[in-house]
C-alpha positions as CSV (number, residue, x, y, z in Angstrom):
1,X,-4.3,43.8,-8.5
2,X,-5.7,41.4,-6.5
3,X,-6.3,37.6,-7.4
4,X,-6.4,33.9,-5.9
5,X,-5.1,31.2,-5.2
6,X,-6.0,27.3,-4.3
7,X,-3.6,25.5,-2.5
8,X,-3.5,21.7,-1.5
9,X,-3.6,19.4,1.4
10,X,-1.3,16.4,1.4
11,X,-1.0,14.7,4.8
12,X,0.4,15.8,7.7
13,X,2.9,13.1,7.8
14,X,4.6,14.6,4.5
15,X,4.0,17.8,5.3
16,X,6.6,16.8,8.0
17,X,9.1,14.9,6.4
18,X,9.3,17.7,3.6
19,X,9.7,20.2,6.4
20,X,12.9,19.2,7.1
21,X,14.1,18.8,3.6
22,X,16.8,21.4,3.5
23,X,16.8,23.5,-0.1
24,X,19.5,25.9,-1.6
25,X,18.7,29.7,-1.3
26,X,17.1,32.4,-2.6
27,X,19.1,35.4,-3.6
28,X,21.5,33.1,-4.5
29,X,23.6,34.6,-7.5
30,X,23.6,33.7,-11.4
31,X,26.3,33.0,-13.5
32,X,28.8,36.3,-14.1
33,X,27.3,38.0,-11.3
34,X,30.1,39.9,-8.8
35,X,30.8,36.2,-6.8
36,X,33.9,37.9,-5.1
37,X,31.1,40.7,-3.5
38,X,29.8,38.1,-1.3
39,X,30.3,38.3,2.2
40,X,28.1,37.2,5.4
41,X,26.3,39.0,7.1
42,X,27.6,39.6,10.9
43,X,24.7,38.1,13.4
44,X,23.3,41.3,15.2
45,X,20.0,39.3,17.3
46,X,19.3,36.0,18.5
47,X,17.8,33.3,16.6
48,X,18.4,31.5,13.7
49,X,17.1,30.3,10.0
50,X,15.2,27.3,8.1
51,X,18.0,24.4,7.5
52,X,19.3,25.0,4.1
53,X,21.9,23.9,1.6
54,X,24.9,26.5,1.4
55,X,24.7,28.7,-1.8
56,X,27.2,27.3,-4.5
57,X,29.3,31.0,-4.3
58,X,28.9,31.0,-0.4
59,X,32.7,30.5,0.7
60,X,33.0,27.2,2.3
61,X,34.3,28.6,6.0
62,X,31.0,29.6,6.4
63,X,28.9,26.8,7.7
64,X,25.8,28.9,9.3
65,X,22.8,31.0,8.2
66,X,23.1,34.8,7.6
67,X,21.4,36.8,10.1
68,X,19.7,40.4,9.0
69,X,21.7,43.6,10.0
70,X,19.6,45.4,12.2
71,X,21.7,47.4,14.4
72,X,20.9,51.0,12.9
73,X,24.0,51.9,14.5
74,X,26.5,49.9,12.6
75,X,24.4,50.3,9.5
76,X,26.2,53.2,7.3
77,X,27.3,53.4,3.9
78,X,30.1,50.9,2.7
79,X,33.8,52.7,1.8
80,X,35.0,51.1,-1.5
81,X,36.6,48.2,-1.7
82,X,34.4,46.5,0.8
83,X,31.2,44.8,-0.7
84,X,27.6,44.7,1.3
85,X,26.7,41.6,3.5
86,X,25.4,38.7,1.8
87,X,23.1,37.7,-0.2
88,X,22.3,41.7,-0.3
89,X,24.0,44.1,-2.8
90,X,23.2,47.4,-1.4
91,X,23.9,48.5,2.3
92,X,21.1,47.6,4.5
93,X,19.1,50.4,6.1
94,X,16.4,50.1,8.3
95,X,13.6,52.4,9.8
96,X,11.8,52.1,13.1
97,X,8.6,53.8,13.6
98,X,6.6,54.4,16.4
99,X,3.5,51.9,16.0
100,X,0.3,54.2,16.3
101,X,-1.7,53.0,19.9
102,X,0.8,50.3,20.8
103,X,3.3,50.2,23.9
104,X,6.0,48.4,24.7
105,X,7.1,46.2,28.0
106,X,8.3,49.6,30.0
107,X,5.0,51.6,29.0
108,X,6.8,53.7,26.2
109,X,6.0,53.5,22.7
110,X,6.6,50.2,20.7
111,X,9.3,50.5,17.7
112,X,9.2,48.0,15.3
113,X,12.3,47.5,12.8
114,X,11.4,47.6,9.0
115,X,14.9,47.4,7.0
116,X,15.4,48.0,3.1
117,X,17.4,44.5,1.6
118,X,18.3,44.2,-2.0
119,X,19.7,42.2,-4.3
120,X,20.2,43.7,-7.6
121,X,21.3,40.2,-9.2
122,X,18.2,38.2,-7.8
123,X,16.6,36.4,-10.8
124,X,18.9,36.9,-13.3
125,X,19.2,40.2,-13.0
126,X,15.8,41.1,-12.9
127,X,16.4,42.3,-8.8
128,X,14.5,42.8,-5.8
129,X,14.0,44.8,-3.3
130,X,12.3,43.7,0.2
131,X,11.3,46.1,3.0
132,X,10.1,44.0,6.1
133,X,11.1,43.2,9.8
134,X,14.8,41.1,9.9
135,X,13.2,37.7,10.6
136,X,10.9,37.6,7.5
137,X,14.2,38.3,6.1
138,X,16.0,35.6,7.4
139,X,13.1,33.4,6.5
140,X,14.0,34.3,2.7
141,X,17.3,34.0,2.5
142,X,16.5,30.2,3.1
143,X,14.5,29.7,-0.5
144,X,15.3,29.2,-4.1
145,X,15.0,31.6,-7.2
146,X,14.0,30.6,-10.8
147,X,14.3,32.3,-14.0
148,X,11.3,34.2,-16.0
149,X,9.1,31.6,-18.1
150,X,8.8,32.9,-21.9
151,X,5.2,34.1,-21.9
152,X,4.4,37.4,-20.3
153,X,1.2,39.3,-20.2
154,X,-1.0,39.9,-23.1
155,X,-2.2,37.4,-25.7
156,X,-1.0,34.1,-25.6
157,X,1.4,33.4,-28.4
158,X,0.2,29.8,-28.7
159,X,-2.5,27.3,-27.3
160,X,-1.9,27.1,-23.6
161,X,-3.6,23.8,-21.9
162,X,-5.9,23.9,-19.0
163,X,-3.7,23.5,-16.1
164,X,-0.3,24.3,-18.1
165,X,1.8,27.7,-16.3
166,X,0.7,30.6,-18.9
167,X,3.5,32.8,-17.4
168,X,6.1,33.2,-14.6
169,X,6.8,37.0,-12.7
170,X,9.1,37.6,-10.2
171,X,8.5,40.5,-7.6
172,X,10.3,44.4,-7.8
173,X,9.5,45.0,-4.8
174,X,8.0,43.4,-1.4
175,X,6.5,46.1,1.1
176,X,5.4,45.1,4.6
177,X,1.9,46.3,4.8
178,X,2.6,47.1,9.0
179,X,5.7,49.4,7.4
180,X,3.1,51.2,5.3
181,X,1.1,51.6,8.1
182,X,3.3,52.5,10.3
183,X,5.9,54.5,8.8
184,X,5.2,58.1,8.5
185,X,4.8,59.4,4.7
186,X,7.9,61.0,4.1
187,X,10.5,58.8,5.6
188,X,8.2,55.8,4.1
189,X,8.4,57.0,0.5
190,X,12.3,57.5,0.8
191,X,13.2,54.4,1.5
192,X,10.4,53.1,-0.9
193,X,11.9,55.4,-4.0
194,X,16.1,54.3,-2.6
195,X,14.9,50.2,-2.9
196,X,13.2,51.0,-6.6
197,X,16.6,53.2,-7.4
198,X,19.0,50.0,-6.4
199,X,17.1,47.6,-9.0
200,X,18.7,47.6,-12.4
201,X,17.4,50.1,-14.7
202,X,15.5,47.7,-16.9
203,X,13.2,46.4,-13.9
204,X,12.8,50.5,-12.6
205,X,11.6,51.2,-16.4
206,X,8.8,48.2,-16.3
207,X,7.8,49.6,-12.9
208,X,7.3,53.4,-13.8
209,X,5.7,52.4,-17.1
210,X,2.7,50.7,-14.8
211,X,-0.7,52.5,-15.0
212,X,-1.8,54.3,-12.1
213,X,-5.1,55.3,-11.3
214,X,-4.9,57.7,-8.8
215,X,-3.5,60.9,-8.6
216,X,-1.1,62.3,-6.1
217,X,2.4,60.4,-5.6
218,X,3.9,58.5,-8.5
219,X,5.3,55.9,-6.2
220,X,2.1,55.9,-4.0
221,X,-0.5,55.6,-7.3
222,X,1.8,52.8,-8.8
223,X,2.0,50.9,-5.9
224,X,-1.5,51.5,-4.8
225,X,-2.9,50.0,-8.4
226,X,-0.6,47.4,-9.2
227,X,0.6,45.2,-6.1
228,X,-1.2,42.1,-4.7
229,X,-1.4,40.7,-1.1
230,X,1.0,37.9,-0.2
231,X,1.7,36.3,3.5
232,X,5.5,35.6,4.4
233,X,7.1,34.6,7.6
234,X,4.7,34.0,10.2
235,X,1.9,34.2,8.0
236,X,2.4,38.5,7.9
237,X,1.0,40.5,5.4
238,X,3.0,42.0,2.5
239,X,2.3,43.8,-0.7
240,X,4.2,42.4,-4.1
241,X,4.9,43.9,-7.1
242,X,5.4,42.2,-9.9
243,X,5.9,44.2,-13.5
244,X,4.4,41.8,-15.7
245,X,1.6,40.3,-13.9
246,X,0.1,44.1,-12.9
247,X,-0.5,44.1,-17.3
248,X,-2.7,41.6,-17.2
249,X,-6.5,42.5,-17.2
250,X,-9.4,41.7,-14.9
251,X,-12.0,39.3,-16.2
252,X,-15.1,38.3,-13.4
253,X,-14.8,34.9,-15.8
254,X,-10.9,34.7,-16.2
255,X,-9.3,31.9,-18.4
256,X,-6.2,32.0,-15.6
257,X,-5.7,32.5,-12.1
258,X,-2.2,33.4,-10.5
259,X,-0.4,31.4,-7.3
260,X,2.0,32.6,-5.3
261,X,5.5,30.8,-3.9
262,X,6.9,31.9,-1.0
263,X,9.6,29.4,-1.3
264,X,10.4,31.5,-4.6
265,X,8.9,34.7,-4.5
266,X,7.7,34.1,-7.7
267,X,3.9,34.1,-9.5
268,X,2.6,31.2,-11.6
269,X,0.3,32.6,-13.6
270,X,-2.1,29.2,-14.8
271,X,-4.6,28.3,-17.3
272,X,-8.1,27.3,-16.0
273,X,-8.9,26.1,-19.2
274,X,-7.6,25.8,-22.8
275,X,-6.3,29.8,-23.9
276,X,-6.2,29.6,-27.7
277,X,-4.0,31.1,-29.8
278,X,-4.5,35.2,-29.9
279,X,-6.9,35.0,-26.8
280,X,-6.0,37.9,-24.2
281,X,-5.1,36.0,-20.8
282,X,-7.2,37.4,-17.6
283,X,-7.3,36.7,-14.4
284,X,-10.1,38.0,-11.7
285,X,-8.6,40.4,-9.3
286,X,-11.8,39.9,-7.1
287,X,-12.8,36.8,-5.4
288,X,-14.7,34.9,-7.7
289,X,-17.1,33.2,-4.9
290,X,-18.2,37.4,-4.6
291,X,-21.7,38.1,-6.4
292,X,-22.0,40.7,-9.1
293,X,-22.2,43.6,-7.4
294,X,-19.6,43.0,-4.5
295,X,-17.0,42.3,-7.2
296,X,-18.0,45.2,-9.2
297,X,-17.7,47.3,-6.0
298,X,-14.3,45.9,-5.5
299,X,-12.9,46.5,-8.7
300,X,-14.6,49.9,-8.8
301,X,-13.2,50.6,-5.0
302,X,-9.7,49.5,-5.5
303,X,-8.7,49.6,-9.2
304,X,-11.4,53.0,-10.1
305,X,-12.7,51.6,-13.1
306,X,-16.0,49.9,-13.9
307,X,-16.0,46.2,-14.9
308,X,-17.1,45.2,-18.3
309,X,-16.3,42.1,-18.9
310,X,-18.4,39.3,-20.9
311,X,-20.0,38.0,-17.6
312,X,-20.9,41.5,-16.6
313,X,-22.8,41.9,-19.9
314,X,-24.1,38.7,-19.9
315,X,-28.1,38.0,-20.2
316,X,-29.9,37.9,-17.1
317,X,-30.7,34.1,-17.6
318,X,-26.9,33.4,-17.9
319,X,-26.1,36.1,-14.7
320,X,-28.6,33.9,-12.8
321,X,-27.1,30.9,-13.6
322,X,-23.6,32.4,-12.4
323,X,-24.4,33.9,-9.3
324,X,-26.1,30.6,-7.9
325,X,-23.2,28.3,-8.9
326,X,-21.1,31.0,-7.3
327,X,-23.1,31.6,-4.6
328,X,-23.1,27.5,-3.9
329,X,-19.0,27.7,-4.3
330,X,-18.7,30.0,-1.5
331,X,-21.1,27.9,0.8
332,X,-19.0,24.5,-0.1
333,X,-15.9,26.0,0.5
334,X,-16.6,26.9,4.3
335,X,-18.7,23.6,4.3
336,X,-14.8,21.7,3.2
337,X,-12.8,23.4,5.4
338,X,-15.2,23.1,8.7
339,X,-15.6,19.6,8.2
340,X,-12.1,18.7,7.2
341,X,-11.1,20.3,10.6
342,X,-13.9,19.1,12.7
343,X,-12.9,15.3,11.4
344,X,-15.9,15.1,9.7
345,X,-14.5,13.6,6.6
346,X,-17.2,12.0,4.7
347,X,-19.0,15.3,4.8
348,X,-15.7,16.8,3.8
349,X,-15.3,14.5,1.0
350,X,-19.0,15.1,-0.6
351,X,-18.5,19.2,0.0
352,X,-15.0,18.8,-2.4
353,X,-16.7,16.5,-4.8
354,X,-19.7,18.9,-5.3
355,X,-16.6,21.9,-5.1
356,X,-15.3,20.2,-8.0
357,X,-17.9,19.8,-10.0
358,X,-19.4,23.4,-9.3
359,X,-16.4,25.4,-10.4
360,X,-16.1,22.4,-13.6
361,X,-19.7,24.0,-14.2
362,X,-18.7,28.1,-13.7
363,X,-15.2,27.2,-15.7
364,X,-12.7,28.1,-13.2
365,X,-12.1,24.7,-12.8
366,X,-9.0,24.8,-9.6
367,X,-5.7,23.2,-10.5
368,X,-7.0,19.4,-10.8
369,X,-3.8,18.5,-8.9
370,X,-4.8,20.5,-5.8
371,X,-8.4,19.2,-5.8
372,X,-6.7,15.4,-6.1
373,X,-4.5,16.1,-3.3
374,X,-7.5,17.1,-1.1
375,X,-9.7,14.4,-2.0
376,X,-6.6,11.8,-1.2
377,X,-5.9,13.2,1.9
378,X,-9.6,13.1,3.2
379,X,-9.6,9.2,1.9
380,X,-6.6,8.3,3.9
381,X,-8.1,10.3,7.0
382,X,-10.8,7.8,6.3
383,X,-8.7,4.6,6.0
384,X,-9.4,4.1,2.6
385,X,-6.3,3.6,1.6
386,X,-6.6,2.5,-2.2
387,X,-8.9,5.3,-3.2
388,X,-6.1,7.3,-1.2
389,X,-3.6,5.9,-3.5
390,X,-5.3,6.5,-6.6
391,X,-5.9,10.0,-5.7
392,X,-2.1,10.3,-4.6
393,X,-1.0,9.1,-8.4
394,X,-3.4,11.3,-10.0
395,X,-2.2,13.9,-7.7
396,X,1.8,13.1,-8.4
397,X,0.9,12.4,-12.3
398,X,-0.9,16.3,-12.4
399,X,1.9,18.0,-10.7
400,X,4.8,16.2,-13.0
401,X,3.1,17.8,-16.2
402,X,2.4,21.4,-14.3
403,X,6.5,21.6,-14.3
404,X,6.0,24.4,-11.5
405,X,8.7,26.0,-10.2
406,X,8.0,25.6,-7.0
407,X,8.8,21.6,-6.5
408,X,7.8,21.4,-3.3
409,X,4.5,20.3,-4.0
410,X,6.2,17.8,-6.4
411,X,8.2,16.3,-3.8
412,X,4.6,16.6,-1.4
413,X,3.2,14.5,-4.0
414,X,5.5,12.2,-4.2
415,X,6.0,11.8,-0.4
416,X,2.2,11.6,0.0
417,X,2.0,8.7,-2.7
418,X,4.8,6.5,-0.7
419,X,2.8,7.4,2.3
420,X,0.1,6.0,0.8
421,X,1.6,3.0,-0.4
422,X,2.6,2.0,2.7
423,X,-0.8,1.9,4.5
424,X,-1.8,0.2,2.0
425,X,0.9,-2.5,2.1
426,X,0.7,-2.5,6.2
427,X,-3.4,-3.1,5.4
428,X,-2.4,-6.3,3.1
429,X,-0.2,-8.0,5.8
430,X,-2.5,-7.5,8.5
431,X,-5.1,-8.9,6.3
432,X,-3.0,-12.3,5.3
């Protein structure tokens, strides 16, 4: 499935300062997991990781940041008695392919390294398995993992609030969309099925429960129906899946939207509006700035079923209606983000006021945080520095009842608000 996501723009000046914030990591392990199993891994290329706080079971002698195994030659199955290179519980193995139509430096064919990491205690136990090239690797080992929210899928067991997190997922399994590219079928699906068969079995039996819409390959159908796009590392494309988000249905007027962490791994799954109590949460898996008919396509295209869904049925006077405010969303969305990086912030600041007000109108209504972040960051570009502040508190205020897992916005917020505050001041003492 395939949804979206809004994200915010605090200033670049906290964007900075929370850049260096160090944070604990990601796979590190839960209470009664196998502590005396962790070991680090042996450096095997040059470089190095995001500054981070040393995991609480990470043995104090070690003072530096794991680096993948990617030597295939001293990758080989581990004799009892000595445990697999941390944060990972299985042996790592790695492929390299030969990318179709590339070469490298000497004029031979370019090999890129995909390895298979997993840590079967990741989450609680819920595990994970990643297949990607070492340094996206390295760039997870640096971030933090949460445990599931209470609300999964389905109806909503109680009134959810418009903004309030409807339901946490974490991922089974992270592909590298260049590894599914390049890798050849056979050796590609192996190491697929191995990283499924390392998870615990209670995460393998939500996976191979998922519908599948195609024929062919179990693995291949499963993945190919129920997996969304997600950027890691430099910005490179991967495919998640995540068990309990893939239940929930497709709506082309959703009451949720998801939003990916890649500090976490983890999908927020948040009201746009108020979900009462027995009301089926939805989320689009198209684009909703997409007319009618491309979304239809899409769904049609990718998920091989036909959409029909309230707005799909909808009178032509109300499909009118929809299509223009959409229509209008798309066009102020490239209208924000061209003006915003032109400089040209007072038309950047009408475009996400009318932005606002559109999607208020089409009820997907973005995470009112984000839009206040955005709107206080295109004020202090413009040296209006109490509008900035107000923004900045409403901003801070929205993101302290969210409670998302992912605090970095938090701390954003808060950064941006003393940011702000300070401007401000500096503004009053050069006016006295």
């Amino acid at each position: 499935m395939l949804g979206h996501a809004t994200s915010g723009a605090p200033a670049a000046a906290a964007l900075l300062l929370l850049l260096l914030l160090p944070g604990p990591g990601l796979f590190s392990r839960r209470p009664g997991a196998h502590a005396a199993e962790i070991r680090l891994i042996e450096p095997t290329l040059v470089g190095d990781c995001p500054a981070q706080l040393l995991n609480p079971l990470v043995r104090a002698a070690h003072t530096v940041c794991p680096m993948p195994q990617t030597d295939i030659k001293r990758i080989r199955p581990y004799r009892s008695g000595s445990p697999p290179a941390y944060p990972w519980s299985h042996p790592v193995r790695c492929q390299r392919p030969h990318r179709t139509g590339t070469q490298d430096l000497r004029g031979g064919p370019f090999t890129a390294t995909y390895c298979l990491y997993t840590d079967a205690t990741y989450g609680g136990l819920h595990g994970v398995s990643l297949i990607t090239q070492p340094e996206a690797a390295v760039d997870l080992v640096g971030a933090d993992a949460f445990e599931a929210r209470p609300y999964y899928g389905g109806a909503s067991p109680r009134k959810i609030p418009q903004g309030t997190i409807a339901m946490l997922d974490l991922p089974a399994i992270i592909l590298s969309k260049a590894f599914l590219e390049d890798a050849a079928p056979v050796p590609r699906r192996r190491l697929i099925r191995r990283g499924l068969a390392q998870l615990p079995a209670a995460t393998q039996a939500r996976v191979f429960a998922l519908s599948r819409s195609t024929g062919g390959d179990p693995v291949d159908a499963i993945l190919g129906t129920n997996t969304i796009s997600l950027a890691l590392g430099m910005n490179e494309l991967h495919l998640g899946l995540y068990p309990e988000l893939s239940r929930i249905n497709h709506a082309c007027n959703p009451n949720a939207y998801h939003r990916f962490s890649p500090r976490t791994l983890s999908v927020e799954v948040v009201a746009y509006r108020d979900i009462q109590p027995g009301e089926e949460i939805t989320i689009s898996y198209a684009q909703l700035t997409l007319s009618r008919t491309e979304r239809r396509a899409f769904v049609h295209d990718n998920y091989h079923f036909n959409c029909t869904c309230t707005l799909c049925r909808a009178d032509p006077d109300a499909m009118t209606a929809s299509e223009d405010r959409r229509r209008d969303m798309r066009k102020l969305q490239a209208t924000l983000g061209s003006a915003t990086r032109s400089g040209q912030y007072a038309q950047a600041l009408d475009a996400a006021e009318q932005l606002l007000a559109t999607t208020a109108a089409e009820g997907v209504t973005p995470l009112l945080a984000e839009m206040y972040d955005i709107l206080g960051s295109i004020h202090l570009d413009l040296n209006h520095f109490a509008t900035a502040a107000r923004y900045g508190q409403q901003a801070l205020a929205a993101w302290e009842r969210l409670d998302s897992v992912d605090d970095a916005q938090l701390v954003s917020a808060r950064w941006f608000v003393a940011l702000e505050e300070a401007a401000l001041a500096e503004q009053l003492e050069d006016f006295f």
